[in-house]
N, C-alpha and C positions, 0 to 999 in steps of 0.2 A: 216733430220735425227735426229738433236735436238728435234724437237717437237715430231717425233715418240717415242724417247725414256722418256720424259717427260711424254708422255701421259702413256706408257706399267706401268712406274714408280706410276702413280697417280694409277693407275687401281690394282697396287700390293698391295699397301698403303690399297686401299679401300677393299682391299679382306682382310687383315688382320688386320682391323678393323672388320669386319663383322664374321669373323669367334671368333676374339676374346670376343666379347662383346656376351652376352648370351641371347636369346630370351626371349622377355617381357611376363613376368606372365599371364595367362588367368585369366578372371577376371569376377565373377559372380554380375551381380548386381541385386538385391533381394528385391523387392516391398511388405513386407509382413505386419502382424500383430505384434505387440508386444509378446513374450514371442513364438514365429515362428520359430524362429531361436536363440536358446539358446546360450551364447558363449561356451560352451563345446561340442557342437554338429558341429558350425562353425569350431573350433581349430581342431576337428576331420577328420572334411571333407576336410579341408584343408592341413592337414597333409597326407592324404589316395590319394588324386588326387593331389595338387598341384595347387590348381584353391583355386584363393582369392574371398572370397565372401563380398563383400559389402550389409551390412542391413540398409535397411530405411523402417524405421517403419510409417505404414499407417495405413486407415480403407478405405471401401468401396468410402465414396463420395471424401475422397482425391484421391485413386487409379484414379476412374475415371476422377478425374479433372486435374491428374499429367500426363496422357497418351494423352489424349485430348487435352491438350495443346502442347503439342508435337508430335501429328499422332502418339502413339504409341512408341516414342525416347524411351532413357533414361534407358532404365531397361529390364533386359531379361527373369523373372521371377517377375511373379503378382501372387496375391495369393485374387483376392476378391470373393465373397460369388456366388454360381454358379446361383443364381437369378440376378446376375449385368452383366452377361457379353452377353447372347444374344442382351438384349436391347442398351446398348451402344454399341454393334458391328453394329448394324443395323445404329444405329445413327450418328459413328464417325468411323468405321473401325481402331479401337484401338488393336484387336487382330488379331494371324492368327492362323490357325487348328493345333491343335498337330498330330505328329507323333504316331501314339502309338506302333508303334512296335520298338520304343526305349524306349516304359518302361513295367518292370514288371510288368505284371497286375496283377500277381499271391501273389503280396505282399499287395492285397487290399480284404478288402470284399467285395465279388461278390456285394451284396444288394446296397450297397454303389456306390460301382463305376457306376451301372450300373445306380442307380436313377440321379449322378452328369453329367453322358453320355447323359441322357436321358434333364436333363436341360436344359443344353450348348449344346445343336448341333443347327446347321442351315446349311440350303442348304446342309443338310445329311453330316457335316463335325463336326468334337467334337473341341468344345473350351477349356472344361475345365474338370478336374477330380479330387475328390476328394480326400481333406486331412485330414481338422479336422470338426467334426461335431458337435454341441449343438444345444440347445433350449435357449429362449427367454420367462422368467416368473418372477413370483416375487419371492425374499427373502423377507423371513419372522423370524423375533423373536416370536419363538413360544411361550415364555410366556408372552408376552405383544401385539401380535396381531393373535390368535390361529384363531380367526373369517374371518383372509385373504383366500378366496380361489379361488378368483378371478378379473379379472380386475376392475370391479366396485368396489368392496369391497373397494380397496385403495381411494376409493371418499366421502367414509361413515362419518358423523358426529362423529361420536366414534375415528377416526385416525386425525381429522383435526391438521394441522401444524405439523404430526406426518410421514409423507408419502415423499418419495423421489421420482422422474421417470427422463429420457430424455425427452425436447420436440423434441423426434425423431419420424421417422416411426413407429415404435414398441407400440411401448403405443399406437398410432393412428388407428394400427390396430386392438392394441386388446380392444379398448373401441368400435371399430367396431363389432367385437366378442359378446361382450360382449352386447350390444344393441340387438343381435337377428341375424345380418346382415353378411353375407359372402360377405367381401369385394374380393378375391381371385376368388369365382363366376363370379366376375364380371367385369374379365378382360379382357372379348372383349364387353366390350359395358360401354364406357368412361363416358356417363351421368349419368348412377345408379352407376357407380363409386364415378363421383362427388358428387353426393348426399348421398352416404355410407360417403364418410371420412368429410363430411361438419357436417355430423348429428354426429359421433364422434367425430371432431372439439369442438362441440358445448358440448360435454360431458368434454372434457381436461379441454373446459376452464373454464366451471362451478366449477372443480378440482382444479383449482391453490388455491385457499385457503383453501384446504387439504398439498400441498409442501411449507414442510419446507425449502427444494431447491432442483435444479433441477442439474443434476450430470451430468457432462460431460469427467468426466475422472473415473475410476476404484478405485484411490485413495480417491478420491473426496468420494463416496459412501463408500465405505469402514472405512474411519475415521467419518461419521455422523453414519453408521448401531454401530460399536463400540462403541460409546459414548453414545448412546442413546436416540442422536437427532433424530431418526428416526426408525421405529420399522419395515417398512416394505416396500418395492420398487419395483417398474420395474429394470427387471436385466436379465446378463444370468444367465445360472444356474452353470458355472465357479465358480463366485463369491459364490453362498448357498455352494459350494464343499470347496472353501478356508474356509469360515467363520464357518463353520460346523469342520474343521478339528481342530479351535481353541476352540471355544465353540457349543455343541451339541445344545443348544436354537435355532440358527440359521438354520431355512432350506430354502429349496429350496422347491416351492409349482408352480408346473405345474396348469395355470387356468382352472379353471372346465370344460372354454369350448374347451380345446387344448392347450400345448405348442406350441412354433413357432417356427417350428425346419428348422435351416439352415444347409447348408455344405460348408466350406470354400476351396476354389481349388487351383490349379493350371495352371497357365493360361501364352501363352506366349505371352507378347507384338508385336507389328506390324513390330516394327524397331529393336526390337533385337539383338544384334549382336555377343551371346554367346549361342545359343539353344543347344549344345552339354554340355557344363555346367549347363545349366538345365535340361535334363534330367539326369546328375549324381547326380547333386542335388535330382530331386523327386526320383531315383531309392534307392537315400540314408537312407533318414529322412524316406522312408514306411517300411525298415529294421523294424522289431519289436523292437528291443531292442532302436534302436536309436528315433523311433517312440514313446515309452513308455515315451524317456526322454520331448519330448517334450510336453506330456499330462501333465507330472506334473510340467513344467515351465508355461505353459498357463492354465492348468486347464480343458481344452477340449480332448474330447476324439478323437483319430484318427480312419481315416477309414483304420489304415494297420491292418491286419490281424493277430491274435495273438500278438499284442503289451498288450491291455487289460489284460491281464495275467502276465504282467512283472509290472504294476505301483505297487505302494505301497497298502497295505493291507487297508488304513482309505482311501484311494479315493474309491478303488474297492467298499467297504462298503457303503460310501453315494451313490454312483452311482445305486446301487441296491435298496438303499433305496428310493432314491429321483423319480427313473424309473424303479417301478414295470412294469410286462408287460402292465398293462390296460395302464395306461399312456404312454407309447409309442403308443399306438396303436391310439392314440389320436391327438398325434403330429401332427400339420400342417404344412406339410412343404411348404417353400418359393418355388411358383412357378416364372418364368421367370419375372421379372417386366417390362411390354412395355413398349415401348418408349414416352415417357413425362409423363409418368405417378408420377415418381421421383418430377415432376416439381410443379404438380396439388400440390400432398402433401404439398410441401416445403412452396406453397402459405398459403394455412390451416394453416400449425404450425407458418408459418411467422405472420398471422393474432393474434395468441393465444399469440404470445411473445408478441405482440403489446400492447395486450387490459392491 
């Protein structure tokens, strides 16, 4: 009889422990870009659901390398560029298909959503959907390198020690561009690949004694373009929007022979273990208004719909300026990157840091 009552006693204990301690906070964890997730837009969201969001600030080859190492762990909400995610899904099973009829699709532009749809899907299932979108080109100080208007250009005796780039993809591709050569052409057949970024390899590295350095943070480029260590660089065109809003000298010059235009997504991790808080999350930030706030923390423009209307009147303006229609029509956008293709690359640039 003692131990029955002992036990009814502990089981009472535990019930009014359970009822009194109050369920643990949902918790968004949020794999994105710098200036992604603004803290007034977080305080917001957080205040409206009650769902804490945790920000860790990535780029593409870390996303990849942070899910990868974990199948997928870690984070319930990825945000990399919608050319990253077929190819590592094929290679590492890092993400799983959205849901889309838990998000408003009516808060995106149609074009948009359906080109980020059209990227990310495999086996007829969508990985990924559109959030912010830009190009990939150079800034230019228009009174000290007015003759930049394309990828080579930056390589010219006239700029030497004068020019800034990443030794990343980007420049690799567009010295590809820029040589005659569609590397993008050439993504089902791996050896005219090899031989596209080897013969623009061979153009970077001819370049390095045009870089006065090589920039790997936003700050980084930003305090040599200002000083006037550097007159003209590989960039997005984010940065020609900031530097343009301080001094008008500064633009954004799409290359003669295309911008390189990406769209950054949405994307749910493998292992997730908050997808209901990610979809409140995306249903939130494609709100226009909270959408807007986010253009003008990052600088890129969003794919929600009617947001472009609420940013401030000096971004609307270089935006117009900087992407007249012809220039859009021009853009190249980032098709799917196959699998090891990433790899070939890294080889190439690995070689050019060497020499």
């Amino acid at each position: 009889m003692t131990s029955i009552k002992t036990l009814l006693a502990a089981l009472a204990t535990t019930a009014v422990i359970a009822f009194a301690t109050p369920a643990a906070a949902e918790t968004l964890r949020l794999l994105t870009w710098g200036g992604y997730a603004p803290d007034a837009i977080v305080k917001k969201f957080e205040q409206e659901t009650g769902i804490t969001v945790e920000v860790t600030v990535s780029n593409n080859e870390d996303i990849i390398s942070k899910l990868r190492a974990t199948g997928g762990a870690g984070f319930d909400l990825a945000q990399p560029s919608a050319d990253r995610i077929t190819g590592p899904q094929e290679e590492y099973g890092i993400y799983k298909p959205l849901d889309l009829s838990k998000i408003d699709t009516s808060l995106f532009i149609p074009d948009l959503l359906e080109a980020s749809k059209k990227v990310t899907t495999a086996d007829g299932k969508v990985y990924g959907i559109s959030h912010l979108w830009g190009t990939a080109g150079i800034v230019v100080n228009s009174k000290q390198a007015s003759d930049v208007k394309g990828w080579g250009d930056l390589c010219t005796d006239a700029h030497k020690g004068k020019v800034s780039m990443r030794l990343k993809r980007i420049p690799l591709l567009g010295m590809a561009f820029a040589a005659g050569d569609d590397p993008f052409a050439a993504y089902g057949d791996k050896a005219k690949y090899q031989e596209i970024i080897d013969k623009a390899g061979k153009k970077l590295a001819d370049c390095k004694a045009n870089v006065k350095a090589y920039w790997s943070g936003s700050d980084d480029l930003l305090n040599m373009l200002r000083s006037g260590e550097v007159v003209a660089s590989e960039s997005w065109d984010s940065t020609g929007f900031k530097l343009n809003a301080e001094n008008p000298d500064f633009v954004f010059v799409a290359p003669d022979t295309g911008a390189l235009g990406w769209i950054d997504t949405f994307a749910l991790p493998a292992k997730g273990k908050a997808d209901d808080a990610a979809y409140k999350w995306i249903n939130f930030v494609m709100k226009p208004e909270n959408a807007a706030a986010i253009t003008e923390a990052s600088g890129s423009f969003s794919a929600s719909k009617g947001a472009d209307d609420l940013v401030n009147p000096a971004l609307r303006k270089a935006f117009k300026q900087f992407f007249p229609p012809d220039v859009i029509a021009k853009v190249k956008w980032f098709p799917p990157i196959p699998a090891g293709f990433e790899d070939m690359e890294g080889k190439v640039l690995d070689r050019i840091a060497a020499q």
